[in-house]
N, C-alpha and C positions, 0 to 999 in steps of 0.2 A: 345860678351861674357858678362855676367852678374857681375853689379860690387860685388854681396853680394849675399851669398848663401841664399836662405830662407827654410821654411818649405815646404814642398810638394802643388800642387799646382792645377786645373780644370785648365787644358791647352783648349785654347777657340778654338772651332769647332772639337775637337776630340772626344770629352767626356769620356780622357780618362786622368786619376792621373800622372804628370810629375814632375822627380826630377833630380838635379843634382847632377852628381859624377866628382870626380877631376880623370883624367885619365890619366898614364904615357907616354911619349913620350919615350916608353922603348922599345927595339925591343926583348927582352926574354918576359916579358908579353902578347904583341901585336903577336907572333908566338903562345903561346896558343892561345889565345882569333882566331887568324884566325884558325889553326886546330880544333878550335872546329867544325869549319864549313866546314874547307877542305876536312877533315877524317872524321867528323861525322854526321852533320845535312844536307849538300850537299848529299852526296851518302845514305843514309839511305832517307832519302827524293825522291831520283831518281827511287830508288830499288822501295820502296811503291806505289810512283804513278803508275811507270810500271806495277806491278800488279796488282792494284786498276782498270786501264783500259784494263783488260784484256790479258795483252804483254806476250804471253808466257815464262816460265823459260827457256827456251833454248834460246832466245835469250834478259829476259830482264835484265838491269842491276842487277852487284851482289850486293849480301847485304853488306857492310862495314863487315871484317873477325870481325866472335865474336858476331855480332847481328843478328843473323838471326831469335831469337828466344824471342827481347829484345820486350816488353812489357810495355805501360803506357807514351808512346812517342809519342804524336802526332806531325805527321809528320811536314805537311806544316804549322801549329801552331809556334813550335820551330824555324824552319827556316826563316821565316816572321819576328817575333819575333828579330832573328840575326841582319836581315838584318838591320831590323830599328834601332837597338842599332849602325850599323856598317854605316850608313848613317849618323845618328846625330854627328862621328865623325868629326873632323875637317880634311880636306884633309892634312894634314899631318902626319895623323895616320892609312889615308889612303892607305897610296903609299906603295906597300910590298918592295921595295925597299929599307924602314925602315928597313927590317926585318933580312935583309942579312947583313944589317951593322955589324961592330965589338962589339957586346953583354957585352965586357968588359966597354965599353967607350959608355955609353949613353948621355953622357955630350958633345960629339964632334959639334960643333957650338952651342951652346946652349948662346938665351941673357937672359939668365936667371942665376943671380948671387948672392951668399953668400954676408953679408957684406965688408968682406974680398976680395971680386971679384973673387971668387975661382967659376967657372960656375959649376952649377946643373943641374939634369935633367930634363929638362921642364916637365909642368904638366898643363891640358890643361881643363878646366870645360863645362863638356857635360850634356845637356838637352836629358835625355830619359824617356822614359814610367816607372810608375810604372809595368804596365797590361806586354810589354815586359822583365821586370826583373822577375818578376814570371814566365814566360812561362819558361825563361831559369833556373829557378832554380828549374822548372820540369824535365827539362834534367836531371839535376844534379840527383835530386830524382831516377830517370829511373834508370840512371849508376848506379847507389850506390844498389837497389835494383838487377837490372843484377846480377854484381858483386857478390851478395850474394848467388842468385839463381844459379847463372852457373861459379863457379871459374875456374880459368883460368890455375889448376893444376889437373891431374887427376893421381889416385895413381893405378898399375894396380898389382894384387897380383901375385907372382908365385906359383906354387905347392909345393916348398920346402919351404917358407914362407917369402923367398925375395921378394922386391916389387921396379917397376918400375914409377919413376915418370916421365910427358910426360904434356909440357906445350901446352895448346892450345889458340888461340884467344877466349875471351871473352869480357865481356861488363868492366872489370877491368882495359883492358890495356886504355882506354880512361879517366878511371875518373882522374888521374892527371891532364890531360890538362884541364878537363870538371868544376875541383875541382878548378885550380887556375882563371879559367875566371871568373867562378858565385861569388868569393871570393871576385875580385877586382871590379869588378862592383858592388858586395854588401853592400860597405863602405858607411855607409850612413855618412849624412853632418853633422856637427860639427861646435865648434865654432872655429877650428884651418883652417877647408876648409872655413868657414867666412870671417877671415882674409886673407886668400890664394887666394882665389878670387877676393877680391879687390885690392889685390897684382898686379894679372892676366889681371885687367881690361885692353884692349887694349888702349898705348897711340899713342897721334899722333906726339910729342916730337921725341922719341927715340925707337927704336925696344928694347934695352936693358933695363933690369929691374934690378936695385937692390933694394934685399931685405934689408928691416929694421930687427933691431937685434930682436923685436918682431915679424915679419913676418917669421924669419929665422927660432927659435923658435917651430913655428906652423910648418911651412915647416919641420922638425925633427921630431916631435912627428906626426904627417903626414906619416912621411917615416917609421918612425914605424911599423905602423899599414898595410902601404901597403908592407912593407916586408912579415910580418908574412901571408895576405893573397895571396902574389903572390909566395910565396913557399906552398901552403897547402902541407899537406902532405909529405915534405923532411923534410931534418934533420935541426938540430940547423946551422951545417955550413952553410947548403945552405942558409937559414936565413942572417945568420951574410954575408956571401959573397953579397948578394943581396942589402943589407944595406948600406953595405960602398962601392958600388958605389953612393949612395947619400949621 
């Protein structure tokens, strides 16, 4: 892990722009970020190629409910993309086994500690692609256009001039998840990830970190920011709840 964040950077033999984002060891965030792939780019991905190689609809996979008609997605692009975002994490953001944990308590073993020694929740700095953060923030683009184009309410008139509403899947019931993944992966580096990072660097001392009342600081106004984007789209509560678990 790097001890200092920098500016973006020619990652050598890819040719391709790589940056780093500080990433929660949170199992609410980390359950979007895998649904996006589980629910969306996984099966949306399977459905295309099937058809792309001729697989009849009678037997090839279905489309994820809601996109059969979504538009501006390239398939194996997106999902490449993922992948490689979902590689450069550290195996411990890896294991879904994360994910099942208790969502209230992302602190539970954490040596990652307040000055006060009060444990936080770990936060881990990843090396990905610029070229992979765009791809996914085409997804985003896709859903949000979907969404527009095909709502996910259809109002059906009667003769007497009542009317029947009748929800269906669309490309809308995704972008919450699709909304908070591109969000927290979009936090570009700062001078509070700066200092967080060097926080972060691995020691050979102790697996425990305490933070300085400056590092602690950053690590707040940090939490900040990664609140408002790992709620996109919910309310002030869900905000304020997300929060004060760090």
């Amino acid at each position: 892990m790097p001890a200092v964040l920098r500016s973006p950077a020619r990652s050598e033999g890819s040719g391709g722009t790589t940056t780093i984002r500080l990433l929660p060891q949170d199992p609410e965030w980390l359950w979007d970020f895998s649904m996006t792939h589980d629910l969306l780019l996984a099966p949306f991905h399977a459905a295309w190629a099937a058809r792309r190689h001729g697989v009849g609809e009678d037997i090839a996979p279905a489309w994820p409910p809601g996109l059969e008609n979504l538009t501006g997605l390239d398939a194996p692009a997106c999902l490449d993309a993922w992948a490689r975002v979902h590689h450069a994490l550290p195996r411990v953001l890896r294991d879904r086994a994360l994910l099942h944990q208790d969502r209230a308590a992302p602190t539970r073993r954490s040596t990652l500690r307040a000055p006060d020694g009060r444990p936080l929740v770990p936060l881990h700095a990843v090396t990905v692609s610029e070229d992979d953060l765009l791809s996914l923030r085409r997804v985003r683009r896709a859903i949000r256009a979907g969404a527009r184009a095909m709502p996910s309410l259809v109002v059906t008139r009667r003769p007497d001039g009542s009317a029947d509403v009748h929800g269906i899947a669309s490309p809308g019931d995704y972008r919450g998840t699709v909304d908070r993944t591109v969000a927290v992966l979009s936090l570009a580096p700062d001078g509070d990830t700066d200092v967080l990072a060097e926080a972060l660097a691995p020691r050979t001392a102790t697996p425990r970190t305490d933070l300085s009342d400056e590092q602690y600081a950053a690590y707040r106004r940090f939490a900040d920011r990664l609140a408002a984007a790992a709620t996109t789209g919910g309310s002030g509560g869900d905000r304020a709840l997300f929060r004060s678990r760090y």
